[in-house]
N, C-alpha and C positions, 0 to 999 in steps of 0.2 A: 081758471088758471091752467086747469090740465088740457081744457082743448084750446087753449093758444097756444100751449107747449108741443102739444099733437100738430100742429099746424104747422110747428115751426119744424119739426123733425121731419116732413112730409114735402116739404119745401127745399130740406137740405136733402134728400134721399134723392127727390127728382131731380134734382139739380147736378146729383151724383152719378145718375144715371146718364143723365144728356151726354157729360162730359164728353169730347172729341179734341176739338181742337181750335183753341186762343191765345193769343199772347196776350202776356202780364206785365204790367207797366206803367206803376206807380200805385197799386194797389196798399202798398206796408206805409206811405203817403198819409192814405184817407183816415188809416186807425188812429192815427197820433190826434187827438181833440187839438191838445193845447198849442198845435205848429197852425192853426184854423186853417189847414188844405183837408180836412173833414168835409168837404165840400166840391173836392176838385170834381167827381164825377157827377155829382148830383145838387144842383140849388138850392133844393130843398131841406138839406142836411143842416141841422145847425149849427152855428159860429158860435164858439163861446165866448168871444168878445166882442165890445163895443169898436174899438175901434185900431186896426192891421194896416200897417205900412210895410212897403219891402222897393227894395229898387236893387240892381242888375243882381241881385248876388242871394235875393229871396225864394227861388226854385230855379235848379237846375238840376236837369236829368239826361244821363248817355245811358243807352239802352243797344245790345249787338245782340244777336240773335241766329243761329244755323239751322238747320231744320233736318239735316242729314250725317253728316260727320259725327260720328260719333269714336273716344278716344278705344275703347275696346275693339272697333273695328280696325283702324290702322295697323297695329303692330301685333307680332306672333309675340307672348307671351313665355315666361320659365319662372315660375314660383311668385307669379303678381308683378316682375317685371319686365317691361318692353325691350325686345333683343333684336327685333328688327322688323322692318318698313313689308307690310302685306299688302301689295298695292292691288293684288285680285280681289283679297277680300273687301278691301276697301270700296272697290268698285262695284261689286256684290249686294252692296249693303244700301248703297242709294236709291231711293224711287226710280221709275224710268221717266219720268217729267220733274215731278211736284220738287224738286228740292230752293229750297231758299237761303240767303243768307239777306237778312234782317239787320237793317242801323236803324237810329234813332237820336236827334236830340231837341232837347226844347229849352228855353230860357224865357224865365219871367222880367221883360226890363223893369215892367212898375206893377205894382199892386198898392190899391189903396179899399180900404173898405169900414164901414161907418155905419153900425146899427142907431135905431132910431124908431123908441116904440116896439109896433111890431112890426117895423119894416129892417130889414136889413142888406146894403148897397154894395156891391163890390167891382172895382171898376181894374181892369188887367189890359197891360199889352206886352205880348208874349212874340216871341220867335220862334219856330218850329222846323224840322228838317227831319226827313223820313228816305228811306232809299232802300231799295229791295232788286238783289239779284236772282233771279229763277234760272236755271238749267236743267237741262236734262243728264239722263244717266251717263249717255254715249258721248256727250262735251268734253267732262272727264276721262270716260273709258278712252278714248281716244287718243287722248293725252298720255295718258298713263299706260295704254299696252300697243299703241302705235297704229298705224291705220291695215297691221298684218289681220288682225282680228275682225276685219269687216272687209274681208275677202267677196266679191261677187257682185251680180246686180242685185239679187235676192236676200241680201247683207247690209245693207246699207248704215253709216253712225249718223243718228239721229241725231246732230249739232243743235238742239234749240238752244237759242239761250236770248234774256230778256233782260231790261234793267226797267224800274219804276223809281223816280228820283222826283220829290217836291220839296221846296222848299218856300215858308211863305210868314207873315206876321199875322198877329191878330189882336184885334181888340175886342173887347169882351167886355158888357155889363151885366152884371147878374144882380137878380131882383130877388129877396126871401120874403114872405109873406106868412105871418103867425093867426087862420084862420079862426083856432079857439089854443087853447091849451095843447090839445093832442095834434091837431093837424096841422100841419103846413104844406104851401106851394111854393116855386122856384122855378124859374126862368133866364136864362143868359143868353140874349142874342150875342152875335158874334159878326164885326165886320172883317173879311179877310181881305189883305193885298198879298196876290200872287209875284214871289220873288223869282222862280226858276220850277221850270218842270221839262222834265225828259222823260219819254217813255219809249223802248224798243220792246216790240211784240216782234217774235219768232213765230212764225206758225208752222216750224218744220223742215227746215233749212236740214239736204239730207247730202253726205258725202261719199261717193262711193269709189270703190278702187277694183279697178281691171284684176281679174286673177290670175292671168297672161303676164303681162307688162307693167303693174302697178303703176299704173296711171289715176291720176285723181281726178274727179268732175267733181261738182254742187247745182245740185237742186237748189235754188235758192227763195226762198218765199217770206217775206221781212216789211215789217211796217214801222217809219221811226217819225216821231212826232217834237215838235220841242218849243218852248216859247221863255219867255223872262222877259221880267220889268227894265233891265239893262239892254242898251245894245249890242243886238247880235248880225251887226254890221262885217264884222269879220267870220262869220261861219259861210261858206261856202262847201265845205264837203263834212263825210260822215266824222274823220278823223278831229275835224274842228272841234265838234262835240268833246270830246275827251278832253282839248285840249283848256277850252272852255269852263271844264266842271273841276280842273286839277286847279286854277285859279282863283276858287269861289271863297278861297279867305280874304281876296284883295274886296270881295263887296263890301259895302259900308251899310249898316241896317237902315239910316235913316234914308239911303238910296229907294233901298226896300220899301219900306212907310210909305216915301212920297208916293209908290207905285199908282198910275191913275189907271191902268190902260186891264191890269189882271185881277177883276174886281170880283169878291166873292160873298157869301154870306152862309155863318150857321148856327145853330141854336144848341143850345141842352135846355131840359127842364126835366121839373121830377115830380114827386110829394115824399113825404114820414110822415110816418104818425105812430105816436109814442102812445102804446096801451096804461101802460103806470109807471112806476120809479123803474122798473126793471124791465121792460121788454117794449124794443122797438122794431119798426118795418120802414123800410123806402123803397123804391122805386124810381129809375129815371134812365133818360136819353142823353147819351154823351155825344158831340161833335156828327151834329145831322146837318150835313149841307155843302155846299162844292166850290169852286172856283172856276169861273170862264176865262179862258186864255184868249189874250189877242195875238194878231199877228207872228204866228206860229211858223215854223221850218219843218217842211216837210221831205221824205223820200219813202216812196213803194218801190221794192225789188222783188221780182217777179224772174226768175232765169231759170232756164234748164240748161244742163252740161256744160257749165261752166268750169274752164278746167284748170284747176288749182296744185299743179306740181309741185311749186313751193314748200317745205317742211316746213309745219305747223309745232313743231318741238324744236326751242334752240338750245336749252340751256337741263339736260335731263337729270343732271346731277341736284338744280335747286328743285325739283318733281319730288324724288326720293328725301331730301329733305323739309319735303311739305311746303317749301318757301315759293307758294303758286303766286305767278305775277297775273292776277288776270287784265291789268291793262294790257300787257306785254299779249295776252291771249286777245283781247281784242281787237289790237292793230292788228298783227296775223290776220285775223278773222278780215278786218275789212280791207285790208289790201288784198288777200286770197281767197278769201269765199264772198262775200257781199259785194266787194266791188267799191274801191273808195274814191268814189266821181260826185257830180254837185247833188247838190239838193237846190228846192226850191221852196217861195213861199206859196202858204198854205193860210187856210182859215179858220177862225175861230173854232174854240173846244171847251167839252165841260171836263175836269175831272172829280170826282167827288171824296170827302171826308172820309174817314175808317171810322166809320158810326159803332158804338157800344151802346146796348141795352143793359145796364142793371139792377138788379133784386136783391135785396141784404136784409138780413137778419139780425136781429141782436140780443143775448137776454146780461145782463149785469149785476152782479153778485152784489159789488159794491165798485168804488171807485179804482178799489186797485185791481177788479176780475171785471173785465167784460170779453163774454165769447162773441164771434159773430161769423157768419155766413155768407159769403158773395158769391152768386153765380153772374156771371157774364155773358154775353154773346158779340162776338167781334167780329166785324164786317170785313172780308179781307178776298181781295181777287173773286169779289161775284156770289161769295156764301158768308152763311152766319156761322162763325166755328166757337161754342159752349165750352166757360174753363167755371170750376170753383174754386173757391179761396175757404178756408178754416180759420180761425184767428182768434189769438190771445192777444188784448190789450190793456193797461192800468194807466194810472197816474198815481204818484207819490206825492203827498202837500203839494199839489200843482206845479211842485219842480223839475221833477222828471218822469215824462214819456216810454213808456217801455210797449212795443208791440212783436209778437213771432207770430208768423202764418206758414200756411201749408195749403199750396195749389196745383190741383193736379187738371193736365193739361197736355194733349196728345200735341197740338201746335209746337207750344214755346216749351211743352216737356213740365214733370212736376219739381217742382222748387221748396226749398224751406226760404222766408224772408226772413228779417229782423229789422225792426225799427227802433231810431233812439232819439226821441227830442229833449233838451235840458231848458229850462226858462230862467235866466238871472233879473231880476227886478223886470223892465217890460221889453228883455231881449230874450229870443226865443229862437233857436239852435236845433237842427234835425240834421241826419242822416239815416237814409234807409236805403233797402237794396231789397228787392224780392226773389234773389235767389243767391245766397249765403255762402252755397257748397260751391259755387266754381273757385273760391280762396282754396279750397284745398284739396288734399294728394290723395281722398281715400279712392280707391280701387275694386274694393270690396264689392262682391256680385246684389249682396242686400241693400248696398249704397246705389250703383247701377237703376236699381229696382226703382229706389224711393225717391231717388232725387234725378235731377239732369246737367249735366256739364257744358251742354250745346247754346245757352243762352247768358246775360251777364246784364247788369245794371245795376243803377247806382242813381239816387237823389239825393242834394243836400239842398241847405237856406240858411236864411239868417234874414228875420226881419222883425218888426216891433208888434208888440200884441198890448193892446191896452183895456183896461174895465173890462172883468166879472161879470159880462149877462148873465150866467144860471148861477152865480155864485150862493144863493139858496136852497137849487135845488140838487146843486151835486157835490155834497163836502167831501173834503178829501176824511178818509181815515186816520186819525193819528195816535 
């Protein structure tokens, strides 16, 4: 007992150490047993029931996300409240590339699933949508202290700026397999149809002004890629795009479904394996695999001194009150610096999955204590960025769900979650959020410390949970 306990402290320490940088997202999810998404990252994890229906309204999750904004930077301060707009320090305070502003959502339309023996089946088809803006420092600064500040040739505002936008469905069967008592395996191939994908890569796009004449030119150096299962019969220029992805509530999912042409495929699988009544271990791969685009829209802009006179600031009063239009900044952009003429098509692409690896831990007191341990590693723009989770989870007479974690995370910033699932007869009711503190006003520099205000989400369901698999071996306490 003491050296699987030594194992297990040894396990969260390194884990502690990795720590850099992940996003969190749907973690407070996995703790609730009784909602059987105990499974969403990993196969192998057991279901405590025989048999899980849910349909449109059984898992939905919005998840937003910034990586730079932070509210202590914005405003000068006079006894813990905000008295006015610091738009240097603001600007200060940003990376000179890496900054992101992170969306997310997903919906489960069906989930069915069906133990059997020791096999256990679960069959899902989900909706997904992801989108990720990157800029640079200078995009901003630029905006905000006007193009007097990059005075020269030897000056230049480095304008990157990127979008990563997919949206796509999938279906999913995942396999559990009970090889003795203690161990199990899990597998969920995954077939994708690719709905919509944009990506604009900046590699540098630079703006300079005469210190003479204030004159404007762009360096312009820009890669834009795009494809979907709908027709994009009317895109013709860059501005189309926009106009295109401002419409994408008018899609119909089953549009989506039918997709033949953006075909993809990907896996998770895992193992656990449970030492005695009290300590377990898993292990697994979430969302490993990609999507080939067809018939894509292409444009490479490639310019030097390009000359862009035009003001790039229309409206300086909505700046100051933080209300940034960045559509309103893109068109600028591509009428004045990129240049808003056709595109053409282009040929097939991969793009790939946000692959996570997981390791958890767990030791359990009884049914109303169990601690547990998750380290992650999240695949994102080309590296593995390491977050860990802490986590208190119970169950009450199998009625109510109660889960709190604590993940710290240089990415998505450290959070407190809460989880809550309630079960009445074979309905089964969740809400969870993995990071709690953006509901509220504290201020406090120890609050700053411990939690993050930069990221937000939220899951709920509501689906049917039938028959007590371990009903032997995990009595509730009464």
């Amino acid at each position: 007992m003491k050296k699987i306990s030594r194992i297990l402290l040894i396990m969260v320490l390194v884990l502690s150490a990795m720590t850099s940088k992940a996003q969190n997202d749907g973690m407070s999810l996995t703790l609730l047993p009784n909602t059987s998404y105990s499974n969403m990252y990993n196969p192998a994890i057991p279901i405590e029931y025989r048999f899980v229906a849910g349909a449109v309204f059984s898992n939905i999750g919005f998840s937003i996300y910034n990586s730079s904004v932070r509210y202590h930077n914005l405003y000068n301060f006079s006894d813990g409240i905000p008295v006015a707009f610091n738009a240097n320090q603001f600007i200060n305070s940003l990376e000179e590339h890496d900054n992101y502003i992170n969306s997310n959502f997903s919906m489960d339309i069906l989930r069915l699933g069906l133990g059997f023996g020791k096999f256990f089946a679960d069959f899902s088809w989900s909706y997904k949508y992801n989108g990720e803006l990157h800029y640079s420092k200078d995009f901003l600064g630029f905006f905000v202290n006007g193009n007097g500040n990059y005075l020269g040739a030897n000056n230049p505002a480095d304008f990157s700026i990127g979008t990563d936008i997919n949206m796509y469905s999938e279906l999913a069967l995942g396999l559990r397999y009970e090889i003795n008592d203690k161990l199990s395996v899990g597998i969920r191939p995954k077939f994708l149809y690719g709905g919509a994908n944009l990506s604009i890569n900046d590699d540098g796009t630079k703006i300079y002004t005469d210190e003479n004449t204030y004159e404007m030119t762009a360096d312009v150096n820009i890669n834009i890629v795009a494809a979907t299962a709908l027709d994009m019969g009317g895109i013709y220029r860059i501005s189309d795009f926009t106009n295109y992805f401002d419409n994408m509530d008018t899609i119909v999912l089953g549009e989506m479904f039918d997709a033949y042409e953006n075909l993809g495929f990907g896996i998770d699988f895992g193992a656990s394996y449970t030492f005695n009544e009290h300590i377990g271990v898993a292990a697994g791969v979430y969302d490993l695999g990609y999507i080939r685009w067809k018939d894509s829209k292409v444009k490479h802009i490639h310019k030097d001194n390009v000359v862009v006179n035009d003001a790039l600031i229309d409206d300086f009063e909505d700046l100051l009150d933080m209300n940034i239009d960045f559509s309103e900044m893109y068109s600028s952009m591509m009428e004045d610096v990129w240049d808003n003429d056709s595109i053409y098509d282009g040929g097939d692409y991969k793009t790939t999955l946000k692959t996570k690896i997981m390791l958890q831990g767990y030791y359990e007191f009884s049914p109303l204590a169990r601690i547990t341990a998750i380290g992650q590693m999240y695949y994102a723009r080309d590296k593995f960025h390491p977050a860990l989770t802490l986590a208190y989870s119970g169950s009450l007479y199998r009625f109510l769900n109660l889960s709190a974690s604590y993940t710290m995370s240089k990415y998505s910033g450290n959070s407190l979650g809460l989880g809550l699932g309630v079960k009445i007869a074979g309905l089964n009711v969740f809400v969870v959020t993995d990071n709690i503190m953006i509901v509220s006003k504290f201020n406090a520099p120890v609050m700053e410390m411990l939690t993050s205000y930069n990221s937000a989400n939220i899951r709920f369901g509501m689906l049917l949970t039938l028959g007590n698999k371990n009903k032997n071996k995990n009595k509730d306490i009464e």
